[in-house]
Biopython code that builds the backbone (N, CA, C, O; Angstrom):
import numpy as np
from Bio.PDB.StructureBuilder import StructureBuilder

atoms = [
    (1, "UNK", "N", (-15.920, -0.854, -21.002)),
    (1, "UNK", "CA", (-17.283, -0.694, -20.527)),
    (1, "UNK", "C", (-17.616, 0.809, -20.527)),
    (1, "UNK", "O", (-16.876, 1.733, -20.191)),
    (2, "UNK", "N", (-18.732, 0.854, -20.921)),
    (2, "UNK", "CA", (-19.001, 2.652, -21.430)),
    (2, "UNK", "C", (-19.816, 2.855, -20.371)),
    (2, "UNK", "O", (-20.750, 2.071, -20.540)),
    (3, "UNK", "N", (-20.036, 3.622, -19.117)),
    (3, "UNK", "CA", (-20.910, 4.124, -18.424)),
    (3, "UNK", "C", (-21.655, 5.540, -19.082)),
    (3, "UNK", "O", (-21.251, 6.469, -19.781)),
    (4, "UNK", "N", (-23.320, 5.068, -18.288)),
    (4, "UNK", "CA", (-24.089, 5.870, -18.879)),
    (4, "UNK", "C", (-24.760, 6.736, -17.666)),
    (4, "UNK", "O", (-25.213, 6.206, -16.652)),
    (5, "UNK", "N", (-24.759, 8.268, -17.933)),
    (5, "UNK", "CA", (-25.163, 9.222, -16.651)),
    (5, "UNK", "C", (-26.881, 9.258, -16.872)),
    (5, "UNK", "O", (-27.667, 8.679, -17.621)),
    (6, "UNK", "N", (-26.968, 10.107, -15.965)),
    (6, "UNK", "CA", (-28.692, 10.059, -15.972)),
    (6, "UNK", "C", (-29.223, 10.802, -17.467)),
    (6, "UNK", "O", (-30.142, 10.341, -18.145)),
    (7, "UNK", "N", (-28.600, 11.785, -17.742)),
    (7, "UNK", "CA", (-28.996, 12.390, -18.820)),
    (7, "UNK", "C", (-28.407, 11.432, -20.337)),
    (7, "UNK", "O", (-28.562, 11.748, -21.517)),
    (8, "UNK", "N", (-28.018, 10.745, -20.015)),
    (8, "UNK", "CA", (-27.666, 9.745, -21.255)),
    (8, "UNK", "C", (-28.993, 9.228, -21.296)),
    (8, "UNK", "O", (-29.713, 9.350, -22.287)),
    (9, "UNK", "N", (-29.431, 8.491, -19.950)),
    (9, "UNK", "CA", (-30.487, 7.724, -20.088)),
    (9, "UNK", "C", (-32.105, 8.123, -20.537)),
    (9, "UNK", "O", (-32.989, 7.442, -21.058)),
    (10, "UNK", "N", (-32.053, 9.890, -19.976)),
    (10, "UNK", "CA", (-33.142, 10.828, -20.698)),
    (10, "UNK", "C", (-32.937, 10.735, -22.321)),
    (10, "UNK", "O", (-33.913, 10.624, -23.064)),
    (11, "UNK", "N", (-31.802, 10.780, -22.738)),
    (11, "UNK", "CA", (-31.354, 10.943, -24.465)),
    (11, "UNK", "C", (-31.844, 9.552, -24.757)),
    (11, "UNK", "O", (-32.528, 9.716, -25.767)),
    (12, "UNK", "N", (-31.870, 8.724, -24.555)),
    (12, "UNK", "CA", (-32.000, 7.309, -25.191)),
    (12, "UNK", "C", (-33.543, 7.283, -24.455)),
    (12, "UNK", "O", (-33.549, 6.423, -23.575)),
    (13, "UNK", "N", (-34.425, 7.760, -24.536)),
    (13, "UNK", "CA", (-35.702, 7.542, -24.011)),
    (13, "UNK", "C", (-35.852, 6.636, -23.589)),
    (13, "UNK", "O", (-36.564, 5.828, -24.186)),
    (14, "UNK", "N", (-35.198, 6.264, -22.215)),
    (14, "UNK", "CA", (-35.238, 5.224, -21.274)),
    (14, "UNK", "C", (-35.938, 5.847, -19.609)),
    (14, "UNK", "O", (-36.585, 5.236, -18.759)),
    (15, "UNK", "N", (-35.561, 7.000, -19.644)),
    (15, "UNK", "CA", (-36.869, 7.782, -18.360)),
    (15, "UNK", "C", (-37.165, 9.204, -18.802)),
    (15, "UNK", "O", (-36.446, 9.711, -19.662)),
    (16, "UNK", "N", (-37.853, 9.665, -18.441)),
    (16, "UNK", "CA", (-37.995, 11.093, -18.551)),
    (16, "UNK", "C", (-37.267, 12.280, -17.173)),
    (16, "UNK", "O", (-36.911, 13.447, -17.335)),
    (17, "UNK", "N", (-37.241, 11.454, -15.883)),
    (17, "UNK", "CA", (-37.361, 12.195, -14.509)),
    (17, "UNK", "C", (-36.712, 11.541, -13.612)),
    (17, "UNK", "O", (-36.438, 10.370, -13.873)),
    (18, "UNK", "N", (-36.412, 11.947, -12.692)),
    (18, "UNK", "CA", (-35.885, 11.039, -11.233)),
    (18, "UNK", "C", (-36.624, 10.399, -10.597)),
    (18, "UNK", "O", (-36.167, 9.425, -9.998)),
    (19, "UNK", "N", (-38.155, 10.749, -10.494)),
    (19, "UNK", "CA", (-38.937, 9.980, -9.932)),
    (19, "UNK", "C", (-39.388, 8.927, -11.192)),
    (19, "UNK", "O", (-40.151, 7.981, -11.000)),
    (20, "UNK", "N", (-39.021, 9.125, -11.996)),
    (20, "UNK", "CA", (-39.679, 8.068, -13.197)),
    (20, "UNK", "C", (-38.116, 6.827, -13.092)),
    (20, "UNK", "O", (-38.188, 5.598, -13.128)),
    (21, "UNK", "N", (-37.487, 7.244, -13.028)),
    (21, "UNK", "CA", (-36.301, 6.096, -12.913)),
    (21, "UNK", "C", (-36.056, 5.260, -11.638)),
    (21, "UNK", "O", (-35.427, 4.204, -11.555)),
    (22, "UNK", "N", (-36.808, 6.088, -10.469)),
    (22, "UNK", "CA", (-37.195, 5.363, -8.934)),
    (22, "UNK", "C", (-37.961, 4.148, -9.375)),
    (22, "UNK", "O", (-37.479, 3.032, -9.184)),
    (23, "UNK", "N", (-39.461, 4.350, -10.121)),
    (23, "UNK", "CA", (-40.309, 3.779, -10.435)),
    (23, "UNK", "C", (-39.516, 2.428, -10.916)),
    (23, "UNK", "O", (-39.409, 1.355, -10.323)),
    (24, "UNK", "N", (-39.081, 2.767, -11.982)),
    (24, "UNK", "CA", (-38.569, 1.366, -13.096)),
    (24, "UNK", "C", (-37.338, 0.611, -12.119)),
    (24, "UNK", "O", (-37.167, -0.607, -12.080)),
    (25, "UNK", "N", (-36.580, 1.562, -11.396)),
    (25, "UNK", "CA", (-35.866, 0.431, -10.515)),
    (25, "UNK", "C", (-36.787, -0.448, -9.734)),
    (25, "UNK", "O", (-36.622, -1.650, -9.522)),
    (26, "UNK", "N", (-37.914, 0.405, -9.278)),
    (26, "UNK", "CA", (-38.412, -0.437, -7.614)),
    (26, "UNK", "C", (-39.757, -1.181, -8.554)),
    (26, "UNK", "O", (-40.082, -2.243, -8.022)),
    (27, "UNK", "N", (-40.275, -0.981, -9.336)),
    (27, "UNK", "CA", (-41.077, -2.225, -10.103)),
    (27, "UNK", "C", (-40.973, -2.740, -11.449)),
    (27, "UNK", "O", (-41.713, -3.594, -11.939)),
    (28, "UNK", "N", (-39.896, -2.100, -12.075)),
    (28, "UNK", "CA", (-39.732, -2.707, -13.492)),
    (28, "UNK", "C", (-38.464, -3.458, -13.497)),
    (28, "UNK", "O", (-38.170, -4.006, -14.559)),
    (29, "UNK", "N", (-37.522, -3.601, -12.325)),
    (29, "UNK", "CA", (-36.262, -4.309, -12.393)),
    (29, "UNK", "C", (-34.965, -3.311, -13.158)),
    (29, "UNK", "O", (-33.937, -3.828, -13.595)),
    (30, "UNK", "N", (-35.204, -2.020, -13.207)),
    (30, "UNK", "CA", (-34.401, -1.109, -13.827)),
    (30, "UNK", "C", (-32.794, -1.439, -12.484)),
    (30, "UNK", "O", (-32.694, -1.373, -11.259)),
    (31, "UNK", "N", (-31.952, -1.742, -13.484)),
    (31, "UNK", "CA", (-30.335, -1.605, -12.696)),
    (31, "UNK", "C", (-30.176, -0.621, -11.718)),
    (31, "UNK", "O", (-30.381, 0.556, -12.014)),
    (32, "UNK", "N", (-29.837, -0.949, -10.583)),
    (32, "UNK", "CA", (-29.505, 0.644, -10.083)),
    (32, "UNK", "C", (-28.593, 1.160, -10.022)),
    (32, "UNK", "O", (-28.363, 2.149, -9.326)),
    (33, "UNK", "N", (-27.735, 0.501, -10.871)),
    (33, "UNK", "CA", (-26.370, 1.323, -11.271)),
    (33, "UNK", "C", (-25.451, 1.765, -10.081)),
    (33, "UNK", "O", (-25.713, 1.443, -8.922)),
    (34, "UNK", "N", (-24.428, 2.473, -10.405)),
    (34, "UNK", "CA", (-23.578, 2.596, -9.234)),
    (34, "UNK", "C", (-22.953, 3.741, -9.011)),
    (34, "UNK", "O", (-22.562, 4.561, -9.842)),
    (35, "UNK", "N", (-22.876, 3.767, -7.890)),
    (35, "UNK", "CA", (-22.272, 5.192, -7.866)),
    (35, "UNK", "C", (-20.934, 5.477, -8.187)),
    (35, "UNK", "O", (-20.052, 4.636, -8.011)),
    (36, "UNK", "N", (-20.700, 6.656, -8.670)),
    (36, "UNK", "CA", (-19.394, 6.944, -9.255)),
    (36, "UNK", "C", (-18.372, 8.019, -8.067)),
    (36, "UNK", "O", (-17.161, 8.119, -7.871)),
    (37, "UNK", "N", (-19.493, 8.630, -7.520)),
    (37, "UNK", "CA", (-19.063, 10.152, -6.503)),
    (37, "UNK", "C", (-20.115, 9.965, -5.116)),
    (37, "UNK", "O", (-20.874, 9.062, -4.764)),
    (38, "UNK", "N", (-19.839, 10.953, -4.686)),
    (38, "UNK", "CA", (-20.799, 11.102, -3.673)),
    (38, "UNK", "C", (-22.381, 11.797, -4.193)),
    (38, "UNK", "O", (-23.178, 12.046, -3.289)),
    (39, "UNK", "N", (-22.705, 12.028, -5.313)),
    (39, "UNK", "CA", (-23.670, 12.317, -5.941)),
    (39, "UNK", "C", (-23.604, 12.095, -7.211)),
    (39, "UNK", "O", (-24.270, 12.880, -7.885)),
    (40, "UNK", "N", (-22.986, 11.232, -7.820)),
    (40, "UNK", "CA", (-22.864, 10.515, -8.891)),
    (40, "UNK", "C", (-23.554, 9.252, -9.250)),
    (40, "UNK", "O", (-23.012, 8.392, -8.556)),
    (41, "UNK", "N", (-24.351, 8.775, -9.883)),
    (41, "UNK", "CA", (-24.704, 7.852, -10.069)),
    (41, "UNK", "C", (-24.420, 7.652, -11.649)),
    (41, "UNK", "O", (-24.051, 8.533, -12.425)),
    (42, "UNK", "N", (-24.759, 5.850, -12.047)),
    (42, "UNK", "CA", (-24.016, 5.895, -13.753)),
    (42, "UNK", "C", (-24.466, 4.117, -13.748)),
    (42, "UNK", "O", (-24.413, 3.417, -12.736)),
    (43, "UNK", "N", (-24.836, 3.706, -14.918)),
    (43, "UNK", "CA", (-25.197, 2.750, -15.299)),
    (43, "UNK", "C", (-24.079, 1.767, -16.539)),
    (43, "UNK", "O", (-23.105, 2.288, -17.082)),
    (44, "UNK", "N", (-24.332, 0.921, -16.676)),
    (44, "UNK", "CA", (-23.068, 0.085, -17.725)),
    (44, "UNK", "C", (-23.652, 0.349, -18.737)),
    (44, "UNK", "O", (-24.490, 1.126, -18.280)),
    (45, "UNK", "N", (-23.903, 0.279, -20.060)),
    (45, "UNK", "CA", (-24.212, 0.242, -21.034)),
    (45, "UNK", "C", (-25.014, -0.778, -21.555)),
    (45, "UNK", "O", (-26.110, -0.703, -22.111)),
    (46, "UNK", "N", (-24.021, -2.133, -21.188)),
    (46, "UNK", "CA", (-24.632, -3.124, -21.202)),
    (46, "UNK", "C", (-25.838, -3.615, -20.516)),
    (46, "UNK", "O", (-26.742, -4.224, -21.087)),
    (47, "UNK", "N", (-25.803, -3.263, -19.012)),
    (47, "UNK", "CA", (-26.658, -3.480, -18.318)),
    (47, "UNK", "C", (-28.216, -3.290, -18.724)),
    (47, "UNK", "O", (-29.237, -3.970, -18.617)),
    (48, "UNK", "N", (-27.835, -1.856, -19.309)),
    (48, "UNK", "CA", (-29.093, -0.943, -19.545)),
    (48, "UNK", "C", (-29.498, -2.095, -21.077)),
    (48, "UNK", "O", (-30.429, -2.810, -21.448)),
    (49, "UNK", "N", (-28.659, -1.838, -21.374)),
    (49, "UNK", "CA", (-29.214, -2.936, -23.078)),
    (49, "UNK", "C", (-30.048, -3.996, -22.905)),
    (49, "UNK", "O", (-30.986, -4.196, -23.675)),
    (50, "UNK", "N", (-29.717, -4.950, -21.637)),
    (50, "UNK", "CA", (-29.987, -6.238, -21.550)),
    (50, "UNK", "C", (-31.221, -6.291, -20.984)),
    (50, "UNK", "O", (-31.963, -7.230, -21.271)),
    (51, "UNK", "N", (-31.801, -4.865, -19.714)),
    (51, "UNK", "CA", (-32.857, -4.065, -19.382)),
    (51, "UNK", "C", (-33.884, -4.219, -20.546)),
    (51, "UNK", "O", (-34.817, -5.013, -20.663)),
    (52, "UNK", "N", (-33.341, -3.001, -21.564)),
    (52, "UNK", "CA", (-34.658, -2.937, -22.576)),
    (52, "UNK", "C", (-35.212, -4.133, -23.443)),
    (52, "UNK", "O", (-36.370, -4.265, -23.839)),
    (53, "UNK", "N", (-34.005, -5.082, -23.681)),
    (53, "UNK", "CA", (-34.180, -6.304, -24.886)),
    (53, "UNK", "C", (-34.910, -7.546, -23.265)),
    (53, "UNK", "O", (-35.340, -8.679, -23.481)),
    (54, "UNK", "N", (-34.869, -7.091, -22.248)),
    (54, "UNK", "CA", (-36.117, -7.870, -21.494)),
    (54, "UNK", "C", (-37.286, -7.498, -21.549)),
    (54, "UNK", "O", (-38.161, -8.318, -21.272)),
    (55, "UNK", "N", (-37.616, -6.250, -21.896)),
    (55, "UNK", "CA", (-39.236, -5.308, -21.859)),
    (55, "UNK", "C", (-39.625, -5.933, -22.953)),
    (55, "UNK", "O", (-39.087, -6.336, -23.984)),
    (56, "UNK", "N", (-40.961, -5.918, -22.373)),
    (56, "UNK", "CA", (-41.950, -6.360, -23.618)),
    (56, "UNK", "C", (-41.772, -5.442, -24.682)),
    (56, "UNK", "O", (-40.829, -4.656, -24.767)),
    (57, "UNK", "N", (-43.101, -5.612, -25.838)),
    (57, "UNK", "CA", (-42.792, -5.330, -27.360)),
    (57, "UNK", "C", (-43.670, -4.734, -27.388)),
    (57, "UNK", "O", (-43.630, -3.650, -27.970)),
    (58, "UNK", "N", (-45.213, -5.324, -26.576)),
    (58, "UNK", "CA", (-45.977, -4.640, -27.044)),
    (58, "UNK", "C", (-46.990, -4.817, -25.550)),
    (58, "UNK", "O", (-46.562, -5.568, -24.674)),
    (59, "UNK", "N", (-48.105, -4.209, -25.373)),
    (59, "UNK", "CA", (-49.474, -4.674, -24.457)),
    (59, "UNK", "C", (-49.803, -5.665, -24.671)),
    (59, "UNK", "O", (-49.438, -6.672, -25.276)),
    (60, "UNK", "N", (-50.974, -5.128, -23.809)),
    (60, "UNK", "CA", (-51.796, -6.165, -23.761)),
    (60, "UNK", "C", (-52.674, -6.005, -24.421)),
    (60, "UNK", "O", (-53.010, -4.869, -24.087)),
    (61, "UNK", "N", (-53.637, -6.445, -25.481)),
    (61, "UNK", "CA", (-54.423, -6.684, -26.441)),
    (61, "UNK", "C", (-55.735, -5.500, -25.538)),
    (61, "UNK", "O", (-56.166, -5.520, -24.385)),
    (62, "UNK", "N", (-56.072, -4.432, -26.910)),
    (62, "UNK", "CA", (-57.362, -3.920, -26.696)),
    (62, "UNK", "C", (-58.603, -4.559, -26.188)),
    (62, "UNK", "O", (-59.080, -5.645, -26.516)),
    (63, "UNK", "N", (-59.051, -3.670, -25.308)),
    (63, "UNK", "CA", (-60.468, -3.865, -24.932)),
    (63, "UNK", "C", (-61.058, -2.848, -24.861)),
    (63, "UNK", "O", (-60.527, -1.741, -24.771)),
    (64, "UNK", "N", (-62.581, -3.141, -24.899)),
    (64, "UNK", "CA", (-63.605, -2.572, -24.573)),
    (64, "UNK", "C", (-63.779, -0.998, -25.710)),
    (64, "UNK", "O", (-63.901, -1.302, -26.896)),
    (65, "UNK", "N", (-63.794, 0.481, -25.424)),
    (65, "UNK", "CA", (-63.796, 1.565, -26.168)),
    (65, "UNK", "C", (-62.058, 1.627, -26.258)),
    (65, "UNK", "O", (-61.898, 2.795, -26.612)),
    (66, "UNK", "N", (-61.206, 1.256, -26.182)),
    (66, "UNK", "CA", (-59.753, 1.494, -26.793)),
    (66, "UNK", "C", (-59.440, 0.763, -27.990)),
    (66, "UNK", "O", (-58.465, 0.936, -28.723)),
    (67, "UNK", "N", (-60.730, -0.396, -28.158)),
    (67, "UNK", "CA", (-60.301, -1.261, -29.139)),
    (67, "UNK", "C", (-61.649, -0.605, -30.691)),
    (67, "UNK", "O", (-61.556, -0.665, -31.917)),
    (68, "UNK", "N", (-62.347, -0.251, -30.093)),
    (68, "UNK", "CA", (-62.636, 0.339, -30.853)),
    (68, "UNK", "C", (-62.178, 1.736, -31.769)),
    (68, "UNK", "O", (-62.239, 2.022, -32.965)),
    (69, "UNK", "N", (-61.701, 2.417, -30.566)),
    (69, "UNK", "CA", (-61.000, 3.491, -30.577)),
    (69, "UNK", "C", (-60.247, 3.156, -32.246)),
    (69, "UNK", "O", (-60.603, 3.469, -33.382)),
    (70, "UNK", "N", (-59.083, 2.387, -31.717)),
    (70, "UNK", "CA", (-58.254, 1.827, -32.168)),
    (70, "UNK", "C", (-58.559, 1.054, -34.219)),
    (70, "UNK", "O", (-57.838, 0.924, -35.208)),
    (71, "UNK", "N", (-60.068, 0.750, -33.868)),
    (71, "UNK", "CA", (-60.357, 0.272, -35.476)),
    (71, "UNK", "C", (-61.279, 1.174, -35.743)),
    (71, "UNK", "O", (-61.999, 0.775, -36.659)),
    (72, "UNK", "N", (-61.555, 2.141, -35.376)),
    (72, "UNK", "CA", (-62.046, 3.601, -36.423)),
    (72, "UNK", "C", (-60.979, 4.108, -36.925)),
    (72, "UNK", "O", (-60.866, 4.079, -38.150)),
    (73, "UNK", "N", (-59.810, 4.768, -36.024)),
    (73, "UNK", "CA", (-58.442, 5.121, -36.574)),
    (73, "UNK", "C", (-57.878, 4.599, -37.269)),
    (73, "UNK", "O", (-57.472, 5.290, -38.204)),
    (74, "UNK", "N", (-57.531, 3.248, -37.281)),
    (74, "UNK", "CA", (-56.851, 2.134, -38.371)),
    (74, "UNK", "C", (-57.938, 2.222, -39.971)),
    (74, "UNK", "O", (-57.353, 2.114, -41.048)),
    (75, "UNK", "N", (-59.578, 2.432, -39.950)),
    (75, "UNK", "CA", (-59.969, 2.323, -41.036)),
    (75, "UNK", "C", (-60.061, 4.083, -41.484)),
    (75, "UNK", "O", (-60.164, 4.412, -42.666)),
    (76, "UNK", "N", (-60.023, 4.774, -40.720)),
    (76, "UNK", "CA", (-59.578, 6.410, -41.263)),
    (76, "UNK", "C", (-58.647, 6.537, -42.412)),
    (76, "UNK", "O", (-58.834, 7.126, -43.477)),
    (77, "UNK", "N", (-57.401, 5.742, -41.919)),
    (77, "UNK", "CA", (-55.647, 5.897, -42.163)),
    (77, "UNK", "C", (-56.443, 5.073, -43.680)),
    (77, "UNK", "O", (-56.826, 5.809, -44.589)),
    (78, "UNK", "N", (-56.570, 3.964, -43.767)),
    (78, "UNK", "CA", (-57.190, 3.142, -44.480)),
    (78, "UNK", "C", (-57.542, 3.856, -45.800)),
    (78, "UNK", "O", (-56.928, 3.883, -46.866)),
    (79, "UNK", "N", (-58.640, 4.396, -45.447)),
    (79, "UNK", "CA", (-59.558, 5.394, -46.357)),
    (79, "UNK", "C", (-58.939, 6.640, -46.960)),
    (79, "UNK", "O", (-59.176, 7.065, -48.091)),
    (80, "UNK", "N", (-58.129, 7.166, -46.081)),
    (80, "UNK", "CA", (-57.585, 8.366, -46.358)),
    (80, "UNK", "C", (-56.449, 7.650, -47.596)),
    (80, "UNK", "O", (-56.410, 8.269, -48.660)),
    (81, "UNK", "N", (-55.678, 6.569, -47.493)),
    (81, "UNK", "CA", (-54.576, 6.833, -48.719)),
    (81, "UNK", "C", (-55.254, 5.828, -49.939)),
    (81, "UNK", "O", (-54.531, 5.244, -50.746)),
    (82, "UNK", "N", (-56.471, 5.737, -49.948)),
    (82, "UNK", "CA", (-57.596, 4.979, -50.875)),
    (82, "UNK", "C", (-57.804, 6.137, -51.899)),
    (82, "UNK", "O", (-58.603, 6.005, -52.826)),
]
sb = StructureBuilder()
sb.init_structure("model")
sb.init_model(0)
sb.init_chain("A")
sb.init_seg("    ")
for serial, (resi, resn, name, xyz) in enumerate(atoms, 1):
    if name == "N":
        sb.init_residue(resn, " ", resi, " ")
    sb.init_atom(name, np.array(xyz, "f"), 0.0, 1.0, " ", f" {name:<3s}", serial, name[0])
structure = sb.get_structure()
């Protein structure tokens, strides 16, 4: 079992911050891993895997000016390699 430190979990763009990894434990179901020291904390590998392959893929479907947003940019990209 490979344990993973906090800065593993910054490298694998899984949080950015300490308060951003509070967040995903206390409303996204993020592991809270275990402690290793008296200021050690460290996650399984696995754990964390089984974490991301539960997160969604994608949103929630555009609305309103984002969805527009969204199909001016898409027919830009469009036009531009036309």
């Amino acid at each position: 079992m490979k344990l993973l430190r906090f800065r593993d979990l910054q490298a694998r763009g899984v949080i950015n911050s300490w308060p951003m990894l509070k967040r995903r434990i206390e409303r996204d179901g993020f592991p809270r891993g275990r402690m290793i020291g008296p200021n050690s904390r460290a996650w399984s590998e696995d754990e964390v895997e089984r974490w991301l392959k539960s997160r969604p893929v994608a949103g929630p479907a555009l609305r309103g000016a984002a969805k527009t947003r969204a199909r001016a940019k898409a027919c830009k990209s469009a036009a531009a390699t036309i």
